[in-house]
PQR file of N, CA, C, O and H, with PARSE charges and radii, in Angstrom:
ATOM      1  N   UNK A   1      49.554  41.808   3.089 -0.4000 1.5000
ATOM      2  CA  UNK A   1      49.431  40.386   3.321 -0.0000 2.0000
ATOM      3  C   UNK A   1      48.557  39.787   2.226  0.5500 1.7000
ATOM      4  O   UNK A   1      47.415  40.209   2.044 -0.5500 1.4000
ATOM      5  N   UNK A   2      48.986  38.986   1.629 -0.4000 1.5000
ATOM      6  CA  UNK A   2      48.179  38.111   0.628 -0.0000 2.0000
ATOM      7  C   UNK A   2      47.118  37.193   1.061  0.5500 1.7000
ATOM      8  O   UNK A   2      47.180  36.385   1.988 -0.5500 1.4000
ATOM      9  H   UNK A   2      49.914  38.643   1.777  0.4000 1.0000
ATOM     10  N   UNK A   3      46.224  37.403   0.339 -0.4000 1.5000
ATOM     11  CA  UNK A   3      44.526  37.263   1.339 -0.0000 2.0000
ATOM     12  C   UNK A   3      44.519  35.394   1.713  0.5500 1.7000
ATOM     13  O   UNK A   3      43.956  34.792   2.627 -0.5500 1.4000
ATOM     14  H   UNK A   3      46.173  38.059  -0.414  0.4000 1.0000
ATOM     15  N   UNK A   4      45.233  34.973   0.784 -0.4000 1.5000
ATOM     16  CA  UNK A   4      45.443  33.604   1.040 -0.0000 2.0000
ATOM     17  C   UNK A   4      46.090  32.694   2.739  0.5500 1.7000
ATOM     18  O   UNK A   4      46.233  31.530   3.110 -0.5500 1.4000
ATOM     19  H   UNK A   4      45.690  35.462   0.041  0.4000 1.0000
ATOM     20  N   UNK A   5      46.341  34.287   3.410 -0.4000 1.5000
ATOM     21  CA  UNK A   5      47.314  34.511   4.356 -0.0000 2.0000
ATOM     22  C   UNK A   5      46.023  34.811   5.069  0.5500 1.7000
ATOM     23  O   UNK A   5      45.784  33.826   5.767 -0.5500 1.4000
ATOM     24  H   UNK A   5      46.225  35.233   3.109  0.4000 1.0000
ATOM     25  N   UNK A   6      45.115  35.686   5.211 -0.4000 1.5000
ATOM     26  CA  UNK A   6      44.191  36.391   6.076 -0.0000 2.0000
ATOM     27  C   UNK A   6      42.915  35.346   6.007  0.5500 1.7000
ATOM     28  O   UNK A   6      42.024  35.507   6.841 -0.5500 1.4000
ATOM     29  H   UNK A   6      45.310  36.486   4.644  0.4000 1.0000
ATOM     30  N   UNK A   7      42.785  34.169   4.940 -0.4000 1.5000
ATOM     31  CA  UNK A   7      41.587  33.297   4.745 -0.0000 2.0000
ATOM     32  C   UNK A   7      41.249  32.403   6.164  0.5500 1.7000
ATOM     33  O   UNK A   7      40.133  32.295   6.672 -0.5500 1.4000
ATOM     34  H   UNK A   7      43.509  34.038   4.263  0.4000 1.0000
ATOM     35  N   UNK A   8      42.308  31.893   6.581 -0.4000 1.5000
ATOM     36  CA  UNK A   8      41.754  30.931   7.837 -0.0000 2.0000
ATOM     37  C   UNK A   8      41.280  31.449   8.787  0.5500 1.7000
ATOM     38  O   UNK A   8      40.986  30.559   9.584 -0.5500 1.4000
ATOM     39  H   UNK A   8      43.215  31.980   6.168  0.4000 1.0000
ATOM     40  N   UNK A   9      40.954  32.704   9.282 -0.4000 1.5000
ATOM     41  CA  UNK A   9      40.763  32.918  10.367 -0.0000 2.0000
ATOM     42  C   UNK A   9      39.089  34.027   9.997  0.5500 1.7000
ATOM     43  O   UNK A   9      38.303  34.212  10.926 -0.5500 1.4000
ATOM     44  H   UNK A   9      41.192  33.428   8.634  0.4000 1.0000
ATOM     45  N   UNK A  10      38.856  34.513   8.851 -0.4000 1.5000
ATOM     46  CA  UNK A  10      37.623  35.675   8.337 -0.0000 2.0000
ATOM     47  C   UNK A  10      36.371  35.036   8.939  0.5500 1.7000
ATOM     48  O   UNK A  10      35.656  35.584   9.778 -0.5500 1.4000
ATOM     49  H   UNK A  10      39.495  34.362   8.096  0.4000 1.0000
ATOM     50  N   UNK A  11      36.116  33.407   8.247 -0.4000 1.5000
ATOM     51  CA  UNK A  11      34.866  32.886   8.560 -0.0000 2.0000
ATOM     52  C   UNK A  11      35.080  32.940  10.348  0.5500 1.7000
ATOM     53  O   UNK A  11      33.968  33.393  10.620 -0.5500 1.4000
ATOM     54  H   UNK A  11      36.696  32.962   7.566  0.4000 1.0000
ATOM     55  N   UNK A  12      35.556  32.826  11.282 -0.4000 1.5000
ATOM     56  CA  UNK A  12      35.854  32.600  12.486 -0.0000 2.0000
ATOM     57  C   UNK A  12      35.307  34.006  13.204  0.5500 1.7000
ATOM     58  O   UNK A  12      34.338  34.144  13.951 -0.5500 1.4000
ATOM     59  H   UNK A  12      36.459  32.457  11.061  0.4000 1.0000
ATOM     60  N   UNK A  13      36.045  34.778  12.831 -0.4000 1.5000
ATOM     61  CA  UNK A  13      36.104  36.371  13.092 -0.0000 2.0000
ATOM     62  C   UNK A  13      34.855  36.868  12.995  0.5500 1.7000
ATOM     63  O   UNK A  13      34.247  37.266  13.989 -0.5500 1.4000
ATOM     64  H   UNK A  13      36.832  34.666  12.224  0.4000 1.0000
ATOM     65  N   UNK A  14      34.255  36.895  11.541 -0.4000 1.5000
ATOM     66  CA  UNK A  14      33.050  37.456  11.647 -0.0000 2.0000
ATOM     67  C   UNK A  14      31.748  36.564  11.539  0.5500 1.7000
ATOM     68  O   UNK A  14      30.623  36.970  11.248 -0.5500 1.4000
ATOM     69  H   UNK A  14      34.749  36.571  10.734  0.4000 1.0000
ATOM     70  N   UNK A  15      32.076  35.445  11.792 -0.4000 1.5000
ATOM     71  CA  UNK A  15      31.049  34.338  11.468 -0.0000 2.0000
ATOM     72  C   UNK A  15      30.149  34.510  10.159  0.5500 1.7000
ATOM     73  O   UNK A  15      28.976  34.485   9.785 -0.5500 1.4000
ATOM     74  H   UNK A  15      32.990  35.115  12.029  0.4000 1.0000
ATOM     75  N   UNK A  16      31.315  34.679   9.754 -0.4000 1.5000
ATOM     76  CA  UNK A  16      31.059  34.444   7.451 -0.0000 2.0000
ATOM     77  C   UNK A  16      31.510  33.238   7.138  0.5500 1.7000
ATOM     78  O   UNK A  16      32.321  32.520   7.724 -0.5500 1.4000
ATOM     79  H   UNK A  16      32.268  34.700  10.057  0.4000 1.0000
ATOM     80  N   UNK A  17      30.604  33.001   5.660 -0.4000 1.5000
ATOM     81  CA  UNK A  17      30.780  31.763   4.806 -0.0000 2.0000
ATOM     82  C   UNK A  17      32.241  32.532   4.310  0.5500 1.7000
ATOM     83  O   UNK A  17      32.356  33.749   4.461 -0.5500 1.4000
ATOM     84  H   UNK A  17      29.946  33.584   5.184  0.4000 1.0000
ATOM     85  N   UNK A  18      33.323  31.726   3.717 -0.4000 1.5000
ATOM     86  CA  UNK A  18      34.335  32.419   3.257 -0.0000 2.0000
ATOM     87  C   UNK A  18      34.159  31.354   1.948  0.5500 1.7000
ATOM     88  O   UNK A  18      33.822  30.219   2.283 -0.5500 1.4000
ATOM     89  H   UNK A  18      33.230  30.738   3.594  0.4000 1.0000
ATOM     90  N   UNK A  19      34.359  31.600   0.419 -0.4000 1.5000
ATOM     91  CA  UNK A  19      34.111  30.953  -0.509 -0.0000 2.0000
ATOM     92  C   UNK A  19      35.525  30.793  -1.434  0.5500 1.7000
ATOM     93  O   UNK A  19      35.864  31.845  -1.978 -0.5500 1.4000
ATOM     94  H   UNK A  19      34.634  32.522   0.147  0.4000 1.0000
ATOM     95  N   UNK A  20      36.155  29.943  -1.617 -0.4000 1.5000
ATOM     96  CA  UNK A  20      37.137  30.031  -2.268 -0.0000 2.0000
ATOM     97  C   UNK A  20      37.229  29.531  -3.948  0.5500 1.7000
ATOM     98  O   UNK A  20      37.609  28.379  -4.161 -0.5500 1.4000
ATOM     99  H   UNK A  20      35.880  29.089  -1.175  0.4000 1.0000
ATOM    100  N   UNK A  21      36.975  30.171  -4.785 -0.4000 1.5000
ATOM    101  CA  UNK A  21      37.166  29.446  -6.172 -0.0000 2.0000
ATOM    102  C   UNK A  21      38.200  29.729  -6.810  0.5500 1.7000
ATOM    103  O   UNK A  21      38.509  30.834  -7.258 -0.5500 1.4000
ATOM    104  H   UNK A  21      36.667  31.106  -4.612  0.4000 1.0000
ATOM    105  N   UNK A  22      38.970  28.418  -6.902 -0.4000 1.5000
ATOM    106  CA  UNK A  22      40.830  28.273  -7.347 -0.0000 2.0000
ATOM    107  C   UNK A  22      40.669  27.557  -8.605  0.5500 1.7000
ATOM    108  O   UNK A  22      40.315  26.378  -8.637 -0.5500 1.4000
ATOM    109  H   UNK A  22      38.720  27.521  -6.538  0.4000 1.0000
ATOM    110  N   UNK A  23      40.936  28.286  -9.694 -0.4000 1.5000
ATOM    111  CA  UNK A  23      41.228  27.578 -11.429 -0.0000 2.0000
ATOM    112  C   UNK A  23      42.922  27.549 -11.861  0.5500 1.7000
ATOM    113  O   UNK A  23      43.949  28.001 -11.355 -0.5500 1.4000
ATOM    114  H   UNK A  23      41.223  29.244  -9.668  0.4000 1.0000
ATOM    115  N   UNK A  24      42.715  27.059 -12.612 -0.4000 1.5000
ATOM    116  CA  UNK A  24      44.191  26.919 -13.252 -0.0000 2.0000
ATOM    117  C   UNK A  24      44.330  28.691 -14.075  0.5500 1.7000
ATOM    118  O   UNK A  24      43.400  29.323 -14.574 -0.5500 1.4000
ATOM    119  H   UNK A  24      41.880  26.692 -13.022  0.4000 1.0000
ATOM    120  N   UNK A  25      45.085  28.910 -14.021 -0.4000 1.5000
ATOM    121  CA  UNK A  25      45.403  30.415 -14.397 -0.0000 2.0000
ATOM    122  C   UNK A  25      44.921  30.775 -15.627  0.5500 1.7000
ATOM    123  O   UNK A  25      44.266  31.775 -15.923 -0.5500 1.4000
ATOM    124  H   UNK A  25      45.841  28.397 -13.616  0.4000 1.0000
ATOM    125  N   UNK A  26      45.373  29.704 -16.447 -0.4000 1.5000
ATOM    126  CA  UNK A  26      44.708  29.922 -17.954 -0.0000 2.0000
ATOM    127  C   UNK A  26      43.449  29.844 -18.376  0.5500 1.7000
ATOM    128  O   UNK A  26      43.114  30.046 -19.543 -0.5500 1.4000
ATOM    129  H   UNK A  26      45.904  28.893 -16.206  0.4000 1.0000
ATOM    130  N   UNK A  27      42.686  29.547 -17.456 -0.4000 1.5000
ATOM    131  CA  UNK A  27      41.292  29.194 -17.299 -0.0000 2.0000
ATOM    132  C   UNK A  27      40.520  30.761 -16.844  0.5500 1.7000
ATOM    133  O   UNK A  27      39.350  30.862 -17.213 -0.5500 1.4000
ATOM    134  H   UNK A  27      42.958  29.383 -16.507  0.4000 1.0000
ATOM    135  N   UNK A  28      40.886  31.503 -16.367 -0.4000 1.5000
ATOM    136  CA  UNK A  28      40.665  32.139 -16.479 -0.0000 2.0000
ATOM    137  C   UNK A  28      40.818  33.587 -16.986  0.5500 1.7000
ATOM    138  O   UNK A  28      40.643  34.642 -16.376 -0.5500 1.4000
ATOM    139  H   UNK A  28      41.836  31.421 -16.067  0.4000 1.0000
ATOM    140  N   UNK A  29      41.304  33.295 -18.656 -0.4000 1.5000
ATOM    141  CA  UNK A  29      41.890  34.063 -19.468 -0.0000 2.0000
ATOM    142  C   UNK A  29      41.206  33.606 -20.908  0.5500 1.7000
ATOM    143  O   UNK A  29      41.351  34.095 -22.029 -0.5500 1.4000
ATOM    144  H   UNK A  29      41.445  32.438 -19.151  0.4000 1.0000
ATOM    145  N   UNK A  30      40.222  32.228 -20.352 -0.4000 1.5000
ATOM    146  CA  UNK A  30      39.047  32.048 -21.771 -0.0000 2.0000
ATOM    147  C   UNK A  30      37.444  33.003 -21.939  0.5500 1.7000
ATOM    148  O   UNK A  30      36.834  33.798 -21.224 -0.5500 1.4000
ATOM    149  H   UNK A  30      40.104  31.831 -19.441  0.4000 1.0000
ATOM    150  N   UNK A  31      37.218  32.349 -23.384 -0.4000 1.5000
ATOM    151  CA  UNK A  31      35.849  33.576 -23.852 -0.0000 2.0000
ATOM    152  C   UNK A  31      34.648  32.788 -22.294  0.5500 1.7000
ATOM    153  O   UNK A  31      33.789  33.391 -21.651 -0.5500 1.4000
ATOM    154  H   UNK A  31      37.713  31.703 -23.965  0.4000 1.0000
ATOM    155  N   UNK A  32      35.071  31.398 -22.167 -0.4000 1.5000
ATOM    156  CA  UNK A  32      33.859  31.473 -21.176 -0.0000 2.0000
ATOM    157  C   UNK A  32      33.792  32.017 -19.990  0.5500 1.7000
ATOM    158  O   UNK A  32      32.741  32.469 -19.537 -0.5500 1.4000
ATOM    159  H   UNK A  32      35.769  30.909 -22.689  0.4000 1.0000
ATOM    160  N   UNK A  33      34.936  32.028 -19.353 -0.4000 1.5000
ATOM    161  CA  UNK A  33      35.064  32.920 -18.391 -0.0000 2.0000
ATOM    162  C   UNK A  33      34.684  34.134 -18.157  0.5500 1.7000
ATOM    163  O   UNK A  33      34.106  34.388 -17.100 -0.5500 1.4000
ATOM    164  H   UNK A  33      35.790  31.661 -19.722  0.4000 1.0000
ATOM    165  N   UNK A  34      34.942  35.140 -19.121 -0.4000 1.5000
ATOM    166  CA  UNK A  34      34.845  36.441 -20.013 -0.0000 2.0000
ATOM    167  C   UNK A  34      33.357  36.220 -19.577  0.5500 1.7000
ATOM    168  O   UNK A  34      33.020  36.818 -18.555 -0.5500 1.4000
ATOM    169  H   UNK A  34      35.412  34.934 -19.980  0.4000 1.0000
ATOM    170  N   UNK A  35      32.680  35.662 -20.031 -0.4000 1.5000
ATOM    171  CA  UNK A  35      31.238  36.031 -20.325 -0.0000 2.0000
ATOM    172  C   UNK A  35      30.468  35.743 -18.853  0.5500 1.7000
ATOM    173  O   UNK A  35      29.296  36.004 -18.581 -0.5500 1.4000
ATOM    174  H   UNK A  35      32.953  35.176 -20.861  0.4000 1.0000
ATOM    175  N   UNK A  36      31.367  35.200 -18.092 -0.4000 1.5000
ATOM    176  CA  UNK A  36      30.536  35.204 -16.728 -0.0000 2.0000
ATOM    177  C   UNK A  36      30.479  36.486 -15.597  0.5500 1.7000
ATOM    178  O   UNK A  36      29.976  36.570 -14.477 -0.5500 1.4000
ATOM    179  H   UNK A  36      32.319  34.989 -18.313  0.4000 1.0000
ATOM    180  N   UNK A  37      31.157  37.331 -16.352 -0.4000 1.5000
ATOM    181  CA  UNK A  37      31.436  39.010 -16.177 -0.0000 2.0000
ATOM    182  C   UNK A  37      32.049  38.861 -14.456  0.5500 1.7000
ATOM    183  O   UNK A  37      31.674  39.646 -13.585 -0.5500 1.4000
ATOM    184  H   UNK A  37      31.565  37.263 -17.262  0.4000 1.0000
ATOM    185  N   UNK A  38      32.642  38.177 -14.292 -0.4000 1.5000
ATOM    186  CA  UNK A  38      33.528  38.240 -12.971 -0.0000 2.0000
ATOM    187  C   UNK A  38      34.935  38.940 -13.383  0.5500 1.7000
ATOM    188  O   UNK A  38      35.365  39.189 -14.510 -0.5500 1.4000
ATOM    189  H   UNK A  38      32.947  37.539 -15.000  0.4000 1.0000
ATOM    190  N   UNK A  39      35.483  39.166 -12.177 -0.4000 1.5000
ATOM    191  CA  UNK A  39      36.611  40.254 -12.195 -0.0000 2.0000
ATOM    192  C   UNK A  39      37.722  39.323 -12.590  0.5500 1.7000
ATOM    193  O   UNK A  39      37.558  38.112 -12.439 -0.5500 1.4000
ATOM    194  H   UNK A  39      35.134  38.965 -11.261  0.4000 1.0000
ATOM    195  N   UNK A  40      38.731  39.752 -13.035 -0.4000 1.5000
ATOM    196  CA  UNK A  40      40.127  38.952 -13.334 -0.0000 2.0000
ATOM    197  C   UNK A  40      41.044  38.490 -12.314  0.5500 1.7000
ATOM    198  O   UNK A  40      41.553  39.425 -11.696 -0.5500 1.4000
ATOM    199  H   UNK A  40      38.864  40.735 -13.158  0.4000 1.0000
ATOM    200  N   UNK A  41      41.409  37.344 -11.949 -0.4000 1.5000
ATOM    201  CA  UNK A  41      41.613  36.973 -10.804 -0.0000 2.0000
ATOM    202  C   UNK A  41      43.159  37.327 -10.281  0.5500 1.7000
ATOM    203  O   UNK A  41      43.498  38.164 -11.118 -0.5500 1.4000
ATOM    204  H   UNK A  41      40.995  36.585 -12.451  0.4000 1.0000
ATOM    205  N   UNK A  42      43.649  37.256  -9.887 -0.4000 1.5000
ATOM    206  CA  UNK A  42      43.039  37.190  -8.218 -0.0000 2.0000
ATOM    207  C   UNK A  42      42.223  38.224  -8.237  0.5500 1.7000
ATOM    208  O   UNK A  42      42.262  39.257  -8.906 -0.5500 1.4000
ATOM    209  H   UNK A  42      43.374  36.576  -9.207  0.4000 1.0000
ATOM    210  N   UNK A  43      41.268  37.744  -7.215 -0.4000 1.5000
ATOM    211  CA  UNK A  43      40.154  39.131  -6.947 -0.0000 2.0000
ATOM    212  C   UNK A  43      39.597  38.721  -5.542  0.5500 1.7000
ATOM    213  O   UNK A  43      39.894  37.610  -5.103 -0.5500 1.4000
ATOM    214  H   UNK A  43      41.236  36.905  -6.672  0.4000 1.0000
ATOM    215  N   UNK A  44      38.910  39.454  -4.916 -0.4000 1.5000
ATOM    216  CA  UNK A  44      38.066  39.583  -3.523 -0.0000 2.0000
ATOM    217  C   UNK A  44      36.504  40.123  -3.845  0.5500 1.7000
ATOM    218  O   UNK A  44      36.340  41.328  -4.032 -0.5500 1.4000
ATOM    219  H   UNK A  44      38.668  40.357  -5.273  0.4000 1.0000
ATOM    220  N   UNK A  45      35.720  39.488  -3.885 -0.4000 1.5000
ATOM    221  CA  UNK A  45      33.979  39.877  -3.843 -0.0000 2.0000
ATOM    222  C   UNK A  45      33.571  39.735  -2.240  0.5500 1.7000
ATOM    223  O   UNK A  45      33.809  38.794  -1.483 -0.5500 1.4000
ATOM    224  H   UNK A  45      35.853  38.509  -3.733  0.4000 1.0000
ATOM    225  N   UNK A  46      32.999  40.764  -2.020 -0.4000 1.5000
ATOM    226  CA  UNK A  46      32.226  40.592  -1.127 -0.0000 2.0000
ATOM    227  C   UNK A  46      30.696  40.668  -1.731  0.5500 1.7000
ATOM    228  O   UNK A  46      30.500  41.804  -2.165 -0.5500 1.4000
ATOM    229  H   UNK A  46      32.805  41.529  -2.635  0.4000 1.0000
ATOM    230  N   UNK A  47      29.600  39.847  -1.887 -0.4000 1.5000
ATOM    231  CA  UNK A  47      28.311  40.002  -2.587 -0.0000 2.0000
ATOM    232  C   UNK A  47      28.495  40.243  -4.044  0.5500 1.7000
ATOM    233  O   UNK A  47      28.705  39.302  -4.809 -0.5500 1.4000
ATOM    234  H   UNK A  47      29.760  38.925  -1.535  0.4000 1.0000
ATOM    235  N   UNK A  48      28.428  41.373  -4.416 -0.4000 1.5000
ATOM    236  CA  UNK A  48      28.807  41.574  -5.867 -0.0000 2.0000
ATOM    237  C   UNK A  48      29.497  42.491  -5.683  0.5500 1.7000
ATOM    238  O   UNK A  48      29.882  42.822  -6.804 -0.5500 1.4000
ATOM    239  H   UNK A  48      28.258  42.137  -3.794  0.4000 1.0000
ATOM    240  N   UNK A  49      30.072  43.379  -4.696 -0.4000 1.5000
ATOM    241  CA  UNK A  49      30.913  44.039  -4.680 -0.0000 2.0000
ATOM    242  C   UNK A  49      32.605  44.056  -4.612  0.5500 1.7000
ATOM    243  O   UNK A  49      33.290  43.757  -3.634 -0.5500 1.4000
ATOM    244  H   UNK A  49      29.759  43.110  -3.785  0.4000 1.0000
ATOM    245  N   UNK A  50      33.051  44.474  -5.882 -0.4000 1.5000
ATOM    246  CA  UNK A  50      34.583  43.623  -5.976 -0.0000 2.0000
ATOM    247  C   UNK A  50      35.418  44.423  -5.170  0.5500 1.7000
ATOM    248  O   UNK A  50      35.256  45.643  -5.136 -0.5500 1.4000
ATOM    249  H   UNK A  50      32.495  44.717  -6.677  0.4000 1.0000
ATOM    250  N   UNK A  51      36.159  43.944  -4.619 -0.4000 1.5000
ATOM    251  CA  UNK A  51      37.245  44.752  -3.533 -0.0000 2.0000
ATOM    252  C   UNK A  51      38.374  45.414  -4.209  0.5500 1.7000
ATOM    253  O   UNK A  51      38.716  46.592  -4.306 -0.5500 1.4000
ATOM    254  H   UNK A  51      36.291  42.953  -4.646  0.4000 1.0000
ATOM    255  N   UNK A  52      38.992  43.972  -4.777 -0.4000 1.5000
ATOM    256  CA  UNK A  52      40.543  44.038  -5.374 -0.0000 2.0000
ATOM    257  C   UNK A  52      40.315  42.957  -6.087  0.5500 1.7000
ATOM    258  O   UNK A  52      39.820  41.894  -5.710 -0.5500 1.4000
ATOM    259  H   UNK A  52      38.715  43.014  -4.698  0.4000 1.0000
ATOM    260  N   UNK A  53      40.924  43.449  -7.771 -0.4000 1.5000
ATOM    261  CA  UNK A  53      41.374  42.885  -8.910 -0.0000 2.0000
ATOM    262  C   UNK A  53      42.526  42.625  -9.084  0.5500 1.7000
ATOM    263  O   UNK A  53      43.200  43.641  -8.914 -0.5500 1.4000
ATOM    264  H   UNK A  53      41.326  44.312  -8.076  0.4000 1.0000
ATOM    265  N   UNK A  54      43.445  41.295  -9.484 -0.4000 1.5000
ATOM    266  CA  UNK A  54      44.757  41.288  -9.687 -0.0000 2.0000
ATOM    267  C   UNK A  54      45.439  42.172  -9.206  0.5500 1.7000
ATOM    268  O   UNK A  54      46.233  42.975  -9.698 -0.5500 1.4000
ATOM    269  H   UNK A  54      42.898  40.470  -9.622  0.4000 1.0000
ATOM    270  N   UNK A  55      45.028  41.952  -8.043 -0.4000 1.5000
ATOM    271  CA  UNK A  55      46.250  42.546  -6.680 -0.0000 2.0000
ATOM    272  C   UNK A  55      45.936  41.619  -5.518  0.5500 1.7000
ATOM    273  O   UNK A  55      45.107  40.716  -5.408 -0.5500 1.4000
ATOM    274  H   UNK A  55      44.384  41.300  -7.643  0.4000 1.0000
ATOM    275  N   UNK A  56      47.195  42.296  -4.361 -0.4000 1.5000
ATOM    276  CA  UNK A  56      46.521  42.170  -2.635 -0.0000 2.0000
ATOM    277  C   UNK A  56      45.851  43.055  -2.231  0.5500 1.7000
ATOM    278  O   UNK A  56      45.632  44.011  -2.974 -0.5500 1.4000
ATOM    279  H   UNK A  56      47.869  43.030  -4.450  0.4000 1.0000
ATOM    280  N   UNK A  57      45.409  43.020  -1.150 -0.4000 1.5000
ATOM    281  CA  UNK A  57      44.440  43.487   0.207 -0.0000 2.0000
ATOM    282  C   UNK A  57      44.935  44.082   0.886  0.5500 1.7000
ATOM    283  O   UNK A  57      46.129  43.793   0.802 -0.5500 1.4000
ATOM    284  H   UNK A  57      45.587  42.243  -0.546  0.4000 1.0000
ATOM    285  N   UNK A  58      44.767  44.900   1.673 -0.4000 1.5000
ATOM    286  CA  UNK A  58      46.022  44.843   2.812 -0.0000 2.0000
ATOM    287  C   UNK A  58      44.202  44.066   4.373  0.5500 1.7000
ATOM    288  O   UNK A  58      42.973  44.014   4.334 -0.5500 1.4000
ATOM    289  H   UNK A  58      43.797  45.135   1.741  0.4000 1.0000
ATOM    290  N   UNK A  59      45.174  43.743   5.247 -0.4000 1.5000
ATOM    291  CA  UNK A  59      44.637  43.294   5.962 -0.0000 2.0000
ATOM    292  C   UNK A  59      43.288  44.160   6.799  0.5500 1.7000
ATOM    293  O   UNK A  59      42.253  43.589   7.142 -0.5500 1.4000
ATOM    294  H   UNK A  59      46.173  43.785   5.278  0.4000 1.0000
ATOM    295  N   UNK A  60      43.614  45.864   7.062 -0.4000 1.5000
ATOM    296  CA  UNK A  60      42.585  46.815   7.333 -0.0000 2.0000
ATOM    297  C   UNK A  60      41.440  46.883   6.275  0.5500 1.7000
ATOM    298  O   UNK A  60      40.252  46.665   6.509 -0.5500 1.4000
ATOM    299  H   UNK A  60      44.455  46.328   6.783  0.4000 1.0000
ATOM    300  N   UNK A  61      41.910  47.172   5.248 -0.4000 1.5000
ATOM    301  CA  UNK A  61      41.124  47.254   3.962 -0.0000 2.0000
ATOM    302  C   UNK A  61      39.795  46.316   3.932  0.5500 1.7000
ATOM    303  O   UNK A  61      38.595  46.589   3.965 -0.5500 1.4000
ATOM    304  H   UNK A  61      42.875  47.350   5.058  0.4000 1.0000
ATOM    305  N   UNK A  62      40.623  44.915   3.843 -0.4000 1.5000
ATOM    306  CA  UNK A  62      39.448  43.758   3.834 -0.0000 2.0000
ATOM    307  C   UNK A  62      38.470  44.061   5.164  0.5500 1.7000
ATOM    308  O   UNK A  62      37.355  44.534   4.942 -0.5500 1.4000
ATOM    309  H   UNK A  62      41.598  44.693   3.816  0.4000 1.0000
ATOM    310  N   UNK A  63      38.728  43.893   6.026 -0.4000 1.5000
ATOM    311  CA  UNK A  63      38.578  43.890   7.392 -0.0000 2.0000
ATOM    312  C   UNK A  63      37.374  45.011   7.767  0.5500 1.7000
ATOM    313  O   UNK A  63      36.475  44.968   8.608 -0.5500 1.4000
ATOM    314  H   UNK A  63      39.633  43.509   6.207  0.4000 1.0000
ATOM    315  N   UNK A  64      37.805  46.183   6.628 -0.4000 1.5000
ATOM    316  CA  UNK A  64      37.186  46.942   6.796 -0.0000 2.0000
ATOM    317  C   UNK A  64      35.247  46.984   5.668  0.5500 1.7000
ATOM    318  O   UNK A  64      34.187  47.608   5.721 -0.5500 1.4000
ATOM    319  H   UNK A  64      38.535  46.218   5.945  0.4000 1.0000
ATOM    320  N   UNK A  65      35.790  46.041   4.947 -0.4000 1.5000
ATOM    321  CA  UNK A  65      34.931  46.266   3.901 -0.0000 2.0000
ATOM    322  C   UNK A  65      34.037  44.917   4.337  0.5500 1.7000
ATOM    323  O   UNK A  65      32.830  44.832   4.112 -0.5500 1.4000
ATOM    324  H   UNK A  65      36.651  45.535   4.905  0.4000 1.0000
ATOM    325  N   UNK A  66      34.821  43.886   4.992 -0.4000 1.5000
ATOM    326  CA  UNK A  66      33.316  42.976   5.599 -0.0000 2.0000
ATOM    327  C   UNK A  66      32.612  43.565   6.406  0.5500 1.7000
ATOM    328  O   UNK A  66      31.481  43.095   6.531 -0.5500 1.4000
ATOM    329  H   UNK A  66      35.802  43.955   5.175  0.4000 1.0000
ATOM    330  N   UNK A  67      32.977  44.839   7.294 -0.4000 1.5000
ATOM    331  CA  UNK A  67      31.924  45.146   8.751 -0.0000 2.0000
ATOM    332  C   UNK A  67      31.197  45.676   8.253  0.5500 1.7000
ATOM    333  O   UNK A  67      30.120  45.591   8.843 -0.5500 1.4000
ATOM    334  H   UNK A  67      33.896  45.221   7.193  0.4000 1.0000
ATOM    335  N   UNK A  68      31.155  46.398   7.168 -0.4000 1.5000
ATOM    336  CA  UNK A  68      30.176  47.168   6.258 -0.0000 2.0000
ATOM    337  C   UNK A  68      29.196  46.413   5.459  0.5500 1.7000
ATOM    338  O   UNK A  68      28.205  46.936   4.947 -0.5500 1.4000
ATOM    339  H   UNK A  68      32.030  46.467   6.688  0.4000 1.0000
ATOM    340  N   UNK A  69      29.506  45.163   5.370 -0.4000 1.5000
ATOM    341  CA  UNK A  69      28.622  44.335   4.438 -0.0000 2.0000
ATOM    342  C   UNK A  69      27.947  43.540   5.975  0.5500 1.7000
ATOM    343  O   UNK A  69      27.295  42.551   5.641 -0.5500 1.4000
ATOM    344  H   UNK A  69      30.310  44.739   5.786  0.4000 1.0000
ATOM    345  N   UNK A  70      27.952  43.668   6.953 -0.4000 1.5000
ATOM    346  CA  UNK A  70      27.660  42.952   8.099 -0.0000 2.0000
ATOM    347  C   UNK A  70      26.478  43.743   8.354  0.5500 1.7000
ATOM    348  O   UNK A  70      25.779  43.509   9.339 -0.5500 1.4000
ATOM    349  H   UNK A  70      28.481  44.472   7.225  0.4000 1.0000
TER
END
């Protein structure tokens, strides 16, 4: 499931901030971007810990990696 699919309901579930930052695609394929040492998008952070890089999630996975950051 594409996390865009699993977003409305996370903050609810575990009573998390859920943070969404959406750029234009090419925007994040510049040197400034680059230098803000974030993962290549699509991506999933939980804290500084990156989940998934230019991929999906599957729904256990995520699910599984917020109770651990809880």
């Amino acid at each position: 499931m594409h996390f865009k699919e699993m977003m409305p309901g996370l903050g609810e579930k575990f009573g998390i901030e859920v943070q969404v930052i959406s750029k234009p695609r090419e925007e994040y394929a510049t040197e400034p971007y680059s230098r803000l040492g974030l993962p290549g998008a699509p991506a999933i952070m939980i804290g500084e810990e990156v989940l998934v890089e230019k991929a999906d999630i599957s729904e256990d996975k995520l699910d599984s990696a917020i109770r651990r950051q809880l």
